[in-house]
N, C-alpha and C positions, 0 to 999 in steps of 0.2 A: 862897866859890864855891858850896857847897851850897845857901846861901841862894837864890842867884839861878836854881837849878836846882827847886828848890824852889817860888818864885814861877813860872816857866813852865807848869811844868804845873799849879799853882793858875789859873793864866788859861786854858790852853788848856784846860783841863777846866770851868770855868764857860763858857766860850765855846760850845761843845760842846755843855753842855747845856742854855743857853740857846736855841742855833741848831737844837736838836730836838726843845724843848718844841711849837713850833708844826706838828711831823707830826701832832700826835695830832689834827689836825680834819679831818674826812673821814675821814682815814685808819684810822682806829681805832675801831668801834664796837663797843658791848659788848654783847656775848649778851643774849638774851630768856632768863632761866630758866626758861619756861614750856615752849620750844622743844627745850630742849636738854636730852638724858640726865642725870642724877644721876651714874652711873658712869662716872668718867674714861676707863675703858677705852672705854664707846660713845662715849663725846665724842671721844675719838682716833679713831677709826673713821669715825663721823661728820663730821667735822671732813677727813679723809685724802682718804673718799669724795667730798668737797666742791671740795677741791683747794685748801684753805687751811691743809693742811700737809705736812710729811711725818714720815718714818718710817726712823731707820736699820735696816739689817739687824742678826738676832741678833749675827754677826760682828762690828761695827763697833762695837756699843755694849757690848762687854766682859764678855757672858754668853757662860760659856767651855761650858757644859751641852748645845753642843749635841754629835749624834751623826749622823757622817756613817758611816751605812754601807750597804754596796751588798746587794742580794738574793742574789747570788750569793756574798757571806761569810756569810750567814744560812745555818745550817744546816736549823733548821727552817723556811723557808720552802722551800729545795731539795728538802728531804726531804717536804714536803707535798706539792708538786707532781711529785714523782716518784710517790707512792703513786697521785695522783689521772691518772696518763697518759694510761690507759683509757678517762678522761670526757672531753667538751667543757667548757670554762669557758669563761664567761659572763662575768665578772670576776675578776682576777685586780689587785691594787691592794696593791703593796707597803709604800708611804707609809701608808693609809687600815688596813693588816694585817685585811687581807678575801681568802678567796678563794671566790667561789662557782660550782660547777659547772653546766648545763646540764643538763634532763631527762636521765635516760639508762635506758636497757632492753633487757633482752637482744634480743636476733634473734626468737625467739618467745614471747615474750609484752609485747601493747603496747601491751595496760590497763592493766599496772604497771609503773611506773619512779618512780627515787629521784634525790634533790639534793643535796647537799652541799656544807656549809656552814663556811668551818673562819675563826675569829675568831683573832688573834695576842694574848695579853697577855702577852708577855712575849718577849725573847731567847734568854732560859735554857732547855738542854733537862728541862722539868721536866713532870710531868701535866698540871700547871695553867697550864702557858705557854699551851696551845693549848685554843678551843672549839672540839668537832664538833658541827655538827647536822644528822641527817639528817632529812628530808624525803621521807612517801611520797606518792604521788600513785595512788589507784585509780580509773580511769574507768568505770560504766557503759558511757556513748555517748560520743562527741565531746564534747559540750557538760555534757558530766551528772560532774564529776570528784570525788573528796574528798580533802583533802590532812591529812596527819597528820604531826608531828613526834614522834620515834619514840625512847627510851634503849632502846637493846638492844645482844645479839654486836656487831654491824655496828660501832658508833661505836666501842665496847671495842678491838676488833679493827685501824680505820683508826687511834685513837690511837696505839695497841701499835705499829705499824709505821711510823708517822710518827717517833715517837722512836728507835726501835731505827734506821731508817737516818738522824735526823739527829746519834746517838752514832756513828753509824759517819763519816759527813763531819767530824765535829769529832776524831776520832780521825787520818783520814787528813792533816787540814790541820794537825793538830800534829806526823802526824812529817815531815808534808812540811816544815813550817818547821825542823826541828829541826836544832839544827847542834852538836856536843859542844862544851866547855869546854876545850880544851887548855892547857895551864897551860906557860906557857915556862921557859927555865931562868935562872937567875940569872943576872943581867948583861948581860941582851939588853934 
């Protein structure tokens, strides 16, 4: 009985590929290498932008690395825009871990005003999770400005406080979550 199950699909399988040896004309043309990127990754790009293929999501193709998390469990991103209240931002770009603010300058004086710059690399609340940069801008006239990126107090200062309140948000979201261990008693 195996034999004869055996022989089937020996036929339906030469059948098969007999009957789709003949797609490949027309159908199938083969790349110009002259045209087409070296690096697979542009050739998928390439090729995607084209509309002669696709692309599953991270999800579906079994890369488990990715990280879904929201701004508002960021502590340092919370904490950064809380320091920065005071200014207008201009961008603000959670995904891209950029925030930049909008000129800003006292009430009276308003040939000098400063920007603010703060880069994400990292989660962690650490020094070096976050970049500040500040930006002066002094104007002679309207049209006549100079702009200077400046290490001083100032950046020291917003870092210091950026961390210190996003150790305090990570503080409060711990004992908010917090729930003790109760240990039952035997036999339950």
């Amino acid at each position: 009985m195996s034999n004869i199950w055996i022989n089937k699909i020996l036929i339906i399988s030469l059948l098969t590929i007999f009957s789709l040896s003949s797609c490949g004309k027309g159908f199938f043309k083969p790349g110009d290498a002259r045209k087409n990127p070296p690096d697979p990754k542009l050739r998928v790009k390439k090729n995607i932008e084209e509309g002669k293929g696709f692309r599953l999501s991270t999800a579906m193709s079994g890369n488990k690395d990715t990280n879904f998390e929201f701004a508002s469990s960021n502590e340092l991103w919370r904490a950064s825009l809380d320091v920065l209240d005071f200014m207008p931002l201009t961008s603000a770009n959670y995904s891209g871990g950029i925030i930049i603010t909008d000129w800003y300058s006292e009430q009276g004086n308003a040939d000098e005003s400063l920007k603010i710059t703060i880069r994400f690399l990292s989660n962690e609340i650490r020094s070096d999770a976050l970049d500040v940069d500040i930006f002066y801008k002094k104007c002679i006239a309207p049209n006549n400005c100079s702009i200077n990126k400046q290490d001083g107090q100032l950046k020291k200062e917003i870092t210091k406080q950026i961390l210190a309140k996003a150790t305090i948000f990570k503080k409060q979201s711990k004992d908010k979550n917090f729930q003790p261990y109760v240990m039952g008693t035997p036999g339950e």
